[in-house]
PyMOL Python script that loads the backbone (N, CA, C, O; Angstrom):
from pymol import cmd

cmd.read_pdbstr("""\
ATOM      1  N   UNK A   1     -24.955 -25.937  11.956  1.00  0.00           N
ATOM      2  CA  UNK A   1     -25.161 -24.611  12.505  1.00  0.00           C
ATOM      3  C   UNK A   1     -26.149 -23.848  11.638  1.00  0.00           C
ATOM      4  O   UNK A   1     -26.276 -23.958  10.419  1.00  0.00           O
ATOM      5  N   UNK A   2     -26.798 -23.091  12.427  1.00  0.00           N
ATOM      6  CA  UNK A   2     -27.457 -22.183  11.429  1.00  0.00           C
ATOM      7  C   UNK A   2     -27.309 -21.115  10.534  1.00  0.00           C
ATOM      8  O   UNK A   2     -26.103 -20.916  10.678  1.00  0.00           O
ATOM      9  N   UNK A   3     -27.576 -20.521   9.945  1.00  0.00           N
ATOM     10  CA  UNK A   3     -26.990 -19.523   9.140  1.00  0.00           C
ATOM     11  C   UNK A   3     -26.729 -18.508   9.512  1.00  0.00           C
ATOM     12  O   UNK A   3     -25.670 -17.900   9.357  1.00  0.00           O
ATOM     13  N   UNK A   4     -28.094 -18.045  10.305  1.00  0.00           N
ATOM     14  CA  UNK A   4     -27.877 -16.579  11.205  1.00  0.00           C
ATOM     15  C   UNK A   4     -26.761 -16.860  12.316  1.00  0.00           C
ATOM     16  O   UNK A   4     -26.537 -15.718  12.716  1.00  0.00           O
ATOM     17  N   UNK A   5     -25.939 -17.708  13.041  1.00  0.00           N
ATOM     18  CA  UNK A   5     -25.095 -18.461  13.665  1.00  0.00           C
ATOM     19  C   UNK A   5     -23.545 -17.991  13.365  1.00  0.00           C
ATOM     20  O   UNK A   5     -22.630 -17.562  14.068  1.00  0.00           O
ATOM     21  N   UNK A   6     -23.723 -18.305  11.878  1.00  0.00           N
ATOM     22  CA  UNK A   6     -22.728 -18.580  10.911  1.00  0.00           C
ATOM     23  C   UNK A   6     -22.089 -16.326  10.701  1.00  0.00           C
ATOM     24  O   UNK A   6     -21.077 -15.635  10.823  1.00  0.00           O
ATOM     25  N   UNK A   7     -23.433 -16.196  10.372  1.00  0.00           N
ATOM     26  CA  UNK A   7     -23.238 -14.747   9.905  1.00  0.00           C
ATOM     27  C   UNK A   7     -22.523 -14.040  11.032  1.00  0.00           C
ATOM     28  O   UNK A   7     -21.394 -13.562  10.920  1.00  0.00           O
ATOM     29  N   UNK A   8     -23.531 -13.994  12.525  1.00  0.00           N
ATOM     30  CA  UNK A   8     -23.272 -13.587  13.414  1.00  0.00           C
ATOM     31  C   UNK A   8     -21.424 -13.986  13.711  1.00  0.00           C
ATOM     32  O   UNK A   8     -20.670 -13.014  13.687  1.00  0.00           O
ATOM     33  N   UNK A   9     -20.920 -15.124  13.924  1.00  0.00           N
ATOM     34  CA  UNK A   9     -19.408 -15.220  14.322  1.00  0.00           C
ATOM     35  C   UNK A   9     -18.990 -14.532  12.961  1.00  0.00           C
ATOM     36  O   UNK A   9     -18.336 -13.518  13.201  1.00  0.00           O
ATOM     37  N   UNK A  10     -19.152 -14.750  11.677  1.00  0.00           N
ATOM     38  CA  UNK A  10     -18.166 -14.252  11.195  1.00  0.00           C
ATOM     39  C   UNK A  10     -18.252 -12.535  11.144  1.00  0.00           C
ATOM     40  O   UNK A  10     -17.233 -11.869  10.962  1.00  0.00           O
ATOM     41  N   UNK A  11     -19.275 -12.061  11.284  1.00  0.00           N
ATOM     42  CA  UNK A  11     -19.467 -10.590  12.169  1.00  0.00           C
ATOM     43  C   UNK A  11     -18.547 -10.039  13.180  1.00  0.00           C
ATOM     44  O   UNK A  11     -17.718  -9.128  13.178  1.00  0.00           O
ATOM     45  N   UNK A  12     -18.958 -10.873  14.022  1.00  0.00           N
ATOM     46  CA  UNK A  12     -17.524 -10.894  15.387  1.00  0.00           C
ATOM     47  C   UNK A  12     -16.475 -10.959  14.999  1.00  0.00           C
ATOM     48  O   UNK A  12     -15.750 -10.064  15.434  1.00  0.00           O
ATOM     49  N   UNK A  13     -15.842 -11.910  14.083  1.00  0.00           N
ATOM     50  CA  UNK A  13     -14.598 -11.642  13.938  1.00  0.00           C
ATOM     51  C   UNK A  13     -13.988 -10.286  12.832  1.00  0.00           C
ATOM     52  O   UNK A  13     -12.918  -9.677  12.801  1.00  0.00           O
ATOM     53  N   UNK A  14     -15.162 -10.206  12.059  1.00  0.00           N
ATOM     54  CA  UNK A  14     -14.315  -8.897  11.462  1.00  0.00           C
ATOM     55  C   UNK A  14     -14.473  -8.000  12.474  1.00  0.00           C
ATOM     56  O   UNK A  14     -13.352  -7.660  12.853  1.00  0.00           O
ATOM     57  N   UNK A  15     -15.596  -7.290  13.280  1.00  0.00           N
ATOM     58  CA  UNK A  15     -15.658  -6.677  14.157  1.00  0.00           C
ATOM     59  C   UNK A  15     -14.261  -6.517  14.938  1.00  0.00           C
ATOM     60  O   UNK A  15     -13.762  -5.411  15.144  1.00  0.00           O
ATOM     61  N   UNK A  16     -13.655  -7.774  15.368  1.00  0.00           N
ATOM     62  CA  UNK A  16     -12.335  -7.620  15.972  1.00  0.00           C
ATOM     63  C   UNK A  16     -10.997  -7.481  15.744  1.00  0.00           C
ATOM     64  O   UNK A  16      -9.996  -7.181  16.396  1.00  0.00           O
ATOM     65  N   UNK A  17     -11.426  -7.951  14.022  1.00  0.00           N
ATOM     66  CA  UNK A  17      -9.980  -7.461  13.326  1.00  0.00           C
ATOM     67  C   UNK A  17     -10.328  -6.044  13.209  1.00  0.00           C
ATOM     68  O   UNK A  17      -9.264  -5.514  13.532  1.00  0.00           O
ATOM     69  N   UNK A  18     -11.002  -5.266  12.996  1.00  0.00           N
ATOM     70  CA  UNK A  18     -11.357  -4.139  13.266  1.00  0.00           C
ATOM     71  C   UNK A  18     -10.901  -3.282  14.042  1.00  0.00           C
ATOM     72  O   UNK A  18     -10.082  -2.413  13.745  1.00  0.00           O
ATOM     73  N   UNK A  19     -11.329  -3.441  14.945  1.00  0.00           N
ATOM     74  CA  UNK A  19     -11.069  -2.789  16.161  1.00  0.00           C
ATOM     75  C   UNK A  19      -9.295  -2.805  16.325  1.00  0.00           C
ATOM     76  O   UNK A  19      -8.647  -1.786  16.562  1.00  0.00           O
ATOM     77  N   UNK A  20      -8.513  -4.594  16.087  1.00  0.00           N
ATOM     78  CA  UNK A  20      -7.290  -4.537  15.885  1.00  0.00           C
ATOM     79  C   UNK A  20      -6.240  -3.874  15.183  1.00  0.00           C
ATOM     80  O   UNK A  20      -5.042  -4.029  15.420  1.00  0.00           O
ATOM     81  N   UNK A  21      -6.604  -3.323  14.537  1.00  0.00           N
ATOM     82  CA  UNK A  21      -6.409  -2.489  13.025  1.00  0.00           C
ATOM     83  C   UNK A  21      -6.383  -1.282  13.769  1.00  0.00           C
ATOM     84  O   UNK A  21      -5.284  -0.969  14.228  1.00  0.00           O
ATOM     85  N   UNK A  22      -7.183  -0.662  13.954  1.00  0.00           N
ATOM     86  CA  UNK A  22      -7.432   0.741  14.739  1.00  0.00           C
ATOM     87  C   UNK A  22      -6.565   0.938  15.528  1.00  0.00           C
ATOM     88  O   UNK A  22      -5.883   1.962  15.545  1.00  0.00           O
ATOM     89  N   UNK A  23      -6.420  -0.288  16.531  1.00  0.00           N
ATOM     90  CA  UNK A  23      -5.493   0.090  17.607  1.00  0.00           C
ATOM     91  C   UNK A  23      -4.457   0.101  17.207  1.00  0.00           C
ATOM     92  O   UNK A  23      -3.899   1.131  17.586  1.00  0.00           O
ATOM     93  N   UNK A  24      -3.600  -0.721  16.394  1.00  0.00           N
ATOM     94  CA  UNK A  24      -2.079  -0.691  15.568  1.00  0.00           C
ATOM     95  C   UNK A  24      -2.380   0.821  15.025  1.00  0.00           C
ATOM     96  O   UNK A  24      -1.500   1.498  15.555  1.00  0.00           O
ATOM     97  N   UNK A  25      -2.987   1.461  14.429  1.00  0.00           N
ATOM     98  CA  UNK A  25      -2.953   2.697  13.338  1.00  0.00           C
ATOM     99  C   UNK A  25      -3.276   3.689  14.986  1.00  0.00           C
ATOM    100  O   UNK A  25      -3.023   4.885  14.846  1.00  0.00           O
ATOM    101  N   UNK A  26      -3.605   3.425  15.924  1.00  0.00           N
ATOM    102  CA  UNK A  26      -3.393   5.082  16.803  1.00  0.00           C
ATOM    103  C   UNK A  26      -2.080   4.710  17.435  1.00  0.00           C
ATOM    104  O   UNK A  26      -1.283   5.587  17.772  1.00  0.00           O
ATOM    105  N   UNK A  27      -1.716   2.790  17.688  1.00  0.00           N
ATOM    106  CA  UNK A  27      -0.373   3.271  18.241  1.00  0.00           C
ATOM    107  C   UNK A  27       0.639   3.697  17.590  1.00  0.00           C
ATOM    108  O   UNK A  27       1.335   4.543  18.152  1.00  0.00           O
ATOM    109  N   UNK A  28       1.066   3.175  16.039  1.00  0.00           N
ATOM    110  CA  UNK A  28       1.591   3.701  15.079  1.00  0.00           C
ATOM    111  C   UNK A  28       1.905   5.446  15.109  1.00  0.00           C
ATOM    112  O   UNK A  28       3.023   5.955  15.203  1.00  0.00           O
ATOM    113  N   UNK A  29       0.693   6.119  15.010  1.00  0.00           N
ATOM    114  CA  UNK A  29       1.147   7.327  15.243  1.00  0.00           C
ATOM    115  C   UNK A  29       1.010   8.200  16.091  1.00  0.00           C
ATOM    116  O   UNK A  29       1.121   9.407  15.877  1.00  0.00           O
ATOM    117  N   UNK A  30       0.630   7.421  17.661  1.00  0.00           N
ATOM    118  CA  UNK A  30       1.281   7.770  18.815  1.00  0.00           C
ATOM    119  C   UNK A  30       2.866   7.689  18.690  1.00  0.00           C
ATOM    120  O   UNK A  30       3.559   8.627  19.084  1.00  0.00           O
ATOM    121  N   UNK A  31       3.429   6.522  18.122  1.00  0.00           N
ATOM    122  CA  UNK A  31       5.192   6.358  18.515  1.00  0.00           C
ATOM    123  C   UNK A  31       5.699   7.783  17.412  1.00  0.00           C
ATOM    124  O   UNK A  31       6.758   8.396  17.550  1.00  0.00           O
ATOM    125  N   UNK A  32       4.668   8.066  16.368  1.00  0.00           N
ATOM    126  CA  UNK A  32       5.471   8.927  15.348  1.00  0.00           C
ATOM    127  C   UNK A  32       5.788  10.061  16.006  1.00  0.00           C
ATOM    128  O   UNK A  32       6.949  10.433  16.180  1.00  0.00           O
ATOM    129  N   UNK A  33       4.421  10.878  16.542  1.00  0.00           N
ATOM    130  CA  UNK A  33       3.805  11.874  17.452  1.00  0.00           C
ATOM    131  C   UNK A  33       4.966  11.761  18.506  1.00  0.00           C
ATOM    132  O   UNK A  33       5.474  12.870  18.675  1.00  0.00           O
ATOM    133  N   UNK A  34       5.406  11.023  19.080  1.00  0.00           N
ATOM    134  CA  UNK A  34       6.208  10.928  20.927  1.00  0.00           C
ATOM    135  C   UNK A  34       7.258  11.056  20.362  1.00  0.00           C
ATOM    136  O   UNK A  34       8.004  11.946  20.770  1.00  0.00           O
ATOM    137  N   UNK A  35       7.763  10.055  19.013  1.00  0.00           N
ATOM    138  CA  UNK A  35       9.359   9.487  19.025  1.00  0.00           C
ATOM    139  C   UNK A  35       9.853   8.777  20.145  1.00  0.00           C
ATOM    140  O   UNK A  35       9.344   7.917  20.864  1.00  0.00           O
ATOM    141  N   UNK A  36      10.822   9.263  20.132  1.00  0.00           N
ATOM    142  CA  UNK A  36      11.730   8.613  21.567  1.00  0.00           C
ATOM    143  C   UNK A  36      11.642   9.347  22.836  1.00  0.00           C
ATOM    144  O   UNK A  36      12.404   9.331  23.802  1.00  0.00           O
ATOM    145  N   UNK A  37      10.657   9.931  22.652  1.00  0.00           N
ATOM    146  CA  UNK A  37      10.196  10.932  24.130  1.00  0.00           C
ATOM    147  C   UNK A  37       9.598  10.180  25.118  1.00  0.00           C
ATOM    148  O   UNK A  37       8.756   9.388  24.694  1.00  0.00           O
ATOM    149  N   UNK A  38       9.804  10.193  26.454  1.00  0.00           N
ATOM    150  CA  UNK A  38       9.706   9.750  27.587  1.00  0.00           C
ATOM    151  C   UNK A  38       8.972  10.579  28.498  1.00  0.00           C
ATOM    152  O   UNK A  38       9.487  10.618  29.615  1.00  0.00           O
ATOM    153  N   UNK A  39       7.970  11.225  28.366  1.00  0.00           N
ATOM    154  CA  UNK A  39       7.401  12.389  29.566  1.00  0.00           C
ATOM    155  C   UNK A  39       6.366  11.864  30.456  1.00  0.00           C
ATOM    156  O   UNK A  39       5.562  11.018  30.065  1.00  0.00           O
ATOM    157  N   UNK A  40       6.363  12.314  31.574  1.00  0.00           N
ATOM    158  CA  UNK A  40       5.435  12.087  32.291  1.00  0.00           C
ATOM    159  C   UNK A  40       4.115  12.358  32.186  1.00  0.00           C
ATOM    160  O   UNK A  40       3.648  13.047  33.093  1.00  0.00           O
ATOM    161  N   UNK A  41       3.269  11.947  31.189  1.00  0.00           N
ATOM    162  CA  UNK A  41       2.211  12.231  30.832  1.00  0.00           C
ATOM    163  C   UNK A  41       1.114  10.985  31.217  1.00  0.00           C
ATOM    164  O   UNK A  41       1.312   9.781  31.060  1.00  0.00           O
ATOM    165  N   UNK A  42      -0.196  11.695  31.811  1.00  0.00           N
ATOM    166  CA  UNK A  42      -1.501  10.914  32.250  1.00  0.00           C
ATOM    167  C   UNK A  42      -2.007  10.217  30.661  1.00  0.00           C
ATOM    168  O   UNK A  42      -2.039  10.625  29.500  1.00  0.00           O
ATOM    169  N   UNK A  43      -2.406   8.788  31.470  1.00  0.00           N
ATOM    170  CA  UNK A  43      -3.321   8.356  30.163  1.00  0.00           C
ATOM    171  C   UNK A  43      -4.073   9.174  29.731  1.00  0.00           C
ATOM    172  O   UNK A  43      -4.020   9.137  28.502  1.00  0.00           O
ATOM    173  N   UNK A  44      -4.659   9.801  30.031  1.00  0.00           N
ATOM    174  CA  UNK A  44      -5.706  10.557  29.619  1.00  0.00           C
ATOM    175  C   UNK A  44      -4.894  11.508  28.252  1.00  0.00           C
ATOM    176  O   UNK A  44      -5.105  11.282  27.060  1.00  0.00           O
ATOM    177  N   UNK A  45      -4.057  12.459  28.728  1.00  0.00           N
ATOM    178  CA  UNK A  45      -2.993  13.229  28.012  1.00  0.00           C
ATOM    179  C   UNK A  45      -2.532  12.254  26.516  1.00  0.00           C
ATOM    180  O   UNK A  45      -2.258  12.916  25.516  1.00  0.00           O
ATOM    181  N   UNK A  46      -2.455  10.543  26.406  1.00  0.00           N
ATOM    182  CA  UNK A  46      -1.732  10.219  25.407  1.00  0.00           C
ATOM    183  C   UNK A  46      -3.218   9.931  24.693  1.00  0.00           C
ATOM    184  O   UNK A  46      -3.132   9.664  23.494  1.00  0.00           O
ATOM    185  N   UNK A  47      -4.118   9.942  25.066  1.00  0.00           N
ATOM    186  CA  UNK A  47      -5.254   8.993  24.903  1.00  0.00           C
ATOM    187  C   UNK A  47      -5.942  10.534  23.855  1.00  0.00           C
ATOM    188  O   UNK A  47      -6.607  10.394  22.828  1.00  0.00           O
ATOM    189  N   UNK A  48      -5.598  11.721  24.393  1.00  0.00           N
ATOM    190  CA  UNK A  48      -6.476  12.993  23.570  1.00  0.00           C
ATOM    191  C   UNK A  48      -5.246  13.598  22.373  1.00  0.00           C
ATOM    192  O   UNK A  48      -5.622  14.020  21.280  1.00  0.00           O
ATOM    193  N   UNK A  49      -3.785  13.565  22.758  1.00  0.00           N
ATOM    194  CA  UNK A  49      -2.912  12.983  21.667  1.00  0.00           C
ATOM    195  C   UNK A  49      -3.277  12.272  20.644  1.00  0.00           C
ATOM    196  O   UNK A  49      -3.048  12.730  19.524  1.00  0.00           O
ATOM    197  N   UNK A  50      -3.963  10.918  20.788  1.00  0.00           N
ATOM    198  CA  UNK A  50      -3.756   9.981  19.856  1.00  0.00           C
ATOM    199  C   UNK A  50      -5.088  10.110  19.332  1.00  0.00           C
ATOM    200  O   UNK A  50      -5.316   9.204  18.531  1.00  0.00           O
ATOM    201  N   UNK A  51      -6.081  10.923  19.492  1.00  0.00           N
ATOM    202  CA  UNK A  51      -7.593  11.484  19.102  1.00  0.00           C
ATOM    203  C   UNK A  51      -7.608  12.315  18.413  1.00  0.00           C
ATOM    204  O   UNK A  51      -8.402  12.382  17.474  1.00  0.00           O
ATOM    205  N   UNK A  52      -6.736  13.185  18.679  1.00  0.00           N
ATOM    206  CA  UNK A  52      -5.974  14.574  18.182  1.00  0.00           C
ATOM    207  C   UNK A  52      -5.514  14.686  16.645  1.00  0.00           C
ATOM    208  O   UNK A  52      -5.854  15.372  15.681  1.00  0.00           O
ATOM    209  N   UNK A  53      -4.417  13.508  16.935  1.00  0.00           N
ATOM    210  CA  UNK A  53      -3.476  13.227  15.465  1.00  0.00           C
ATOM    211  C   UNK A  53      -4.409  11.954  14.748  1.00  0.00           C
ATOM    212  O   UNK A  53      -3.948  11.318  13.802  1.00  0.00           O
ATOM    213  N   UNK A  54      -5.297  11.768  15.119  1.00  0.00           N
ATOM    214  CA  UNK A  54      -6.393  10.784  14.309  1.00  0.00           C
ATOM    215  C   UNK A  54      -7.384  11.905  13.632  1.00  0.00           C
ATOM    216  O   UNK A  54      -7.401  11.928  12.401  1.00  0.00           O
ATOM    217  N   UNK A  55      -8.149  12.767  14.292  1.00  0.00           N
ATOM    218  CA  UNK A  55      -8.691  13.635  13.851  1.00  0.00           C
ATOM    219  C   UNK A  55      -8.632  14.656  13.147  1.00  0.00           C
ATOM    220  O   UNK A  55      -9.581  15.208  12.591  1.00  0.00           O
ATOM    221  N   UNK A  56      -7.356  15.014  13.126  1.00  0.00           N
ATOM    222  CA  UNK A  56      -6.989  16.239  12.591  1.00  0.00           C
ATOM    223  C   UNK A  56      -5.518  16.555  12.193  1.00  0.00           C
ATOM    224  O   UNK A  56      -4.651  17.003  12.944  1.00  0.00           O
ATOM    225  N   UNK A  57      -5.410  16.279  11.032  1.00  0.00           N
ATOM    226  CA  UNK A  57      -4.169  15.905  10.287  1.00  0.00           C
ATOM    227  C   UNK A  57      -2.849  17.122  10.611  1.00  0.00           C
ATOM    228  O   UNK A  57      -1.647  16.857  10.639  1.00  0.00           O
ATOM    229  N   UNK A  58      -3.581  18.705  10.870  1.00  0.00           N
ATOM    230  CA  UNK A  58      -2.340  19.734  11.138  1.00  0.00           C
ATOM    231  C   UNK A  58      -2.871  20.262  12.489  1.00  0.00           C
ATOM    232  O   UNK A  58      -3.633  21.228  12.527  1.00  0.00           O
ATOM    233  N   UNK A  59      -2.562  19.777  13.316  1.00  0.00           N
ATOM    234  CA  UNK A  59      -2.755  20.001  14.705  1.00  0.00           C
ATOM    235  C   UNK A  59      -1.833  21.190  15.444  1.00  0.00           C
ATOM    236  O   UNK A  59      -0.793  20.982  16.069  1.00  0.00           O
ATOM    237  N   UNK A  60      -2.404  22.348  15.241  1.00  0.00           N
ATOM    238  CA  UNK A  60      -1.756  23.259  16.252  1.00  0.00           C
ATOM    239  C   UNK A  60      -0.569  23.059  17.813  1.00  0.00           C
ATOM    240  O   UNK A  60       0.577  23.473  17.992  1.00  0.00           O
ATOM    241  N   UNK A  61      -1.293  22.427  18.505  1.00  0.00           N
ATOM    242  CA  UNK A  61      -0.796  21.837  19.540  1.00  0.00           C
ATOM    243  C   UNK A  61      -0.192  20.588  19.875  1.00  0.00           C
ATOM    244  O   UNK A  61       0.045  19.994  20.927  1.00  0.00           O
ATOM    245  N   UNK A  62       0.051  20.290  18.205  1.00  0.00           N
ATOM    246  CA  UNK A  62       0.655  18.959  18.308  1.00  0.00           C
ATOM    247  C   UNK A  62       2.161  18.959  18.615  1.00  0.00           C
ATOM    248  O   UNK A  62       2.821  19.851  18.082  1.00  0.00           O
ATOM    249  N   UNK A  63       2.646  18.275  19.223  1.00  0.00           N
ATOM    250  CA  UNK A  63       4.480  18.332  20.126  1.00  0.00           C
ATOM    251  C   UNK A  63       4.855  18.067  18.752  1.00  0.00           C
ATOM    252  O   UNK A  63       6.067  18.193  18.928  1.00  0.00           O
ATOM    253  N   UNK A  64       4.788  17.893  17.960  1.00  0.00           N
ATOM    254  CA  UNK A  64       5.776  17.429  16.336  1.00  0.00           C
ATOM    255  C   UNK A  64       5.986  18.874  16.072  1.00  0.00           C
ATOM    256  O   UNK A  64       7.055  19.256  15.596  1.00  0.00           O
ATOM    257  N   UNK A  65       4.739  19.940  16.439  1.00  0.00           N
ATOM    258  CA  UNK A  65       5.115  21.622  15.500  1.00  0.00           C
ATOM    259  C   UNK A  65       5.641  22.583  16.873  1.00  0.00           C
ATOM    260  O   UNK A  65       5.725  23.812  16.871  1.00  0.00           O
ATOM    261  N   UNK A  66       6.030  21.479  18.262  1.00  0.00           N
ATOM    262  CA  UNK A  66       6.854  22.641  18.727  1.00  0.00           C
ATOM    263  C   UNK A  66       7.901  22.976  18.873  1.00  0.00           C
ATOM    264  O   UNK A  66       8.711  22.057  18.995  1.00  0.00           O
ATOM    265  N   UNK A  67       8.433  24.360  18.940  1.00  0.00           N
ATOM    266  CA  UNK A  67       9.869  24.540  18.961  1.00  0.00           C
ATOM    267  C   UNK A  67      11.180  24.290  19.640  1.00  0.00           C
ATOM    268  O   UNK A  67      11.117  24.330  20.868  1.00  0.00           O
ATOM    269  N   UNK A  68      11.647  24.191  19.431  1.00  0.00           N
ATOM    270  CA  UNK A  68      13.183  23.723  19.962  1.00  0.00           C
ATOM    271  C   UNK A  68      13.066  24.382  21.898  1.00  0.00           C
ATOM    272  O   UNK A  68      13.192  23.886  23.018  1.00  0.00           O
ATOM    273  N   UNK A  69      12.739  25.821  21.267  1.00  0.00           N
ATOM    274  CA  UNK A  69      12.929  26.853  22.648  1.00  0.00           C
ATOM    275  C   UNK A  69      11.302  25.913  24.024  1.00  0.00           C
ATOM    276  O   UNK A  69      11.197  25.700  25.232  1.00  0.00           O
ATOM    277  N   UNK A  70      10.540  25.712  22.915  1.00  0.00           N
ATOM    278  CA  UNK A  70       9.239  24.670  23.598  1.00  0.00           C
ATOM    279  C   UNK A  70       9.814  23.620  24.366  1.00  0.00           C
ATOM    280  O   UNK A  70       9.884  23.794  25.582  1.00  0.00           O
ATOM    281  N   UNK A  71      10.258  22.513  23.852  1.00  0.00           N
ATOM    282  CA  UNK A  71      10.583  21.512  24.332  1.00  0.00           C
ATOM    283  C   UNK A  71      11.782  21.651  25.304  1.00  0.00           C
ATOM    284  O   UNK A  71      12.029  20.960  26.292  1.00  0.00           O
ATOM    285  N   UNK A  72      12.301  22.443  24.922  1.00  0.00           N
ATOM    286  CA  UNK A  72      13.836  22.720  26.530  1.00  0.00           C
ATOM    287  C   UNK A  72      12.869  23.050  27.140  1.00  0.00           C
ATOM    288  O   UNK A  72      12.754  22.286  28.098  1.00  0.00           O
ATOM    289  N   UNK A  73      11.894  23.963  27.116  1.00  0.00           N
ATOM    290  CA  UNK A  73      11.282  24.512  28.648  1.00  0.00           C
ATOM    291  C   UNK A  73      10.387  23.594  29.238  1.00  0.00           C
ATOM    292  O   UNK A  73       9.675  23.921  30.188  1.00  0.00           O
ATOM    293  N   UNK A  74      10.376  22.299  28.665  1.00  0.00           N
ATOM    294  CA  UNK A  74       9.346  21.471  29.206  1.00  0.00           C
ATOM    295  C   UNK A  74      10.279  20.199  29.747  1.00  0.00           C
ATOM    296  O   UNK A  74       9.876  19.263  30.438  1.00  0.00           O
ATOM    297  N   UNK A  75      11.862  20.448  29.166  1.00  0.00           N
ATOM    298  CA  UNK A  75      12.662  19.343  29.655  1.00  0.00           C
ATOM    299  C   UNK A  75      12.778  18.163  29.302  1.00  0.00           C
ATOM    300  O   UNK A  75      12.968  17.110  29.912  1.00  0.00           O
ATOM    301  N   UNK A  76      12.566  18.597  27.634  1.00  0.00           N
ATOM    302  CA  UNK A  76      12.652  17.356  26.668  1.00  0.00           C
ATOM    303  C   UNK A  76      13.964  17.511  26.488  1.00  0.00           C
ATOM    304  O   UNK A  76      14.583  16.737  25.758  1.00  0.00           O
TER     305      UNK A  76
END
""", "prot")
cmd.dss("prot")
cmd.show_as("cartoon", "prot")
cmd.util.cbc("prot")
cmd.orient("prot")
């Protein structure tokens, strides 16, 4: 094989442990973020969640800082 061959796959594969990694670390703290919560929420909704708590470590609007009186009215 050639070298540039050689470089290129082993490129690809870190590339994909990569990417694998990432995805374990947003689902990781998607489950932290939800817990054992069950809501009817659009992909889209878990997908700016999990962008959210990746981006920005004290998130205003994050469901972890809302209140007790919050979550009854939403029927958690």
């Amino acid at each position: 094989m050639k070298r540039s061959a050689k470089i290129a796959i082993i490129a690809g594969i870190v590339i994909v442990v990569i990417v694998s990694a990432l995805a374990v670390v947003v689902h990781l703290r998607q489950s932290a973020i939800e817990g054992t919560e069950h809501a009817n929420e659009t992909i889209s909704q878990k997908v700016n969640e999990a962008v959210n708590a990746i981006t920005n470590k004290n998130t205003t609007n994050s469901e972890a800082n809302e209140s007790p009186a919050q979550r009854a009215s939403e029927g958690k």
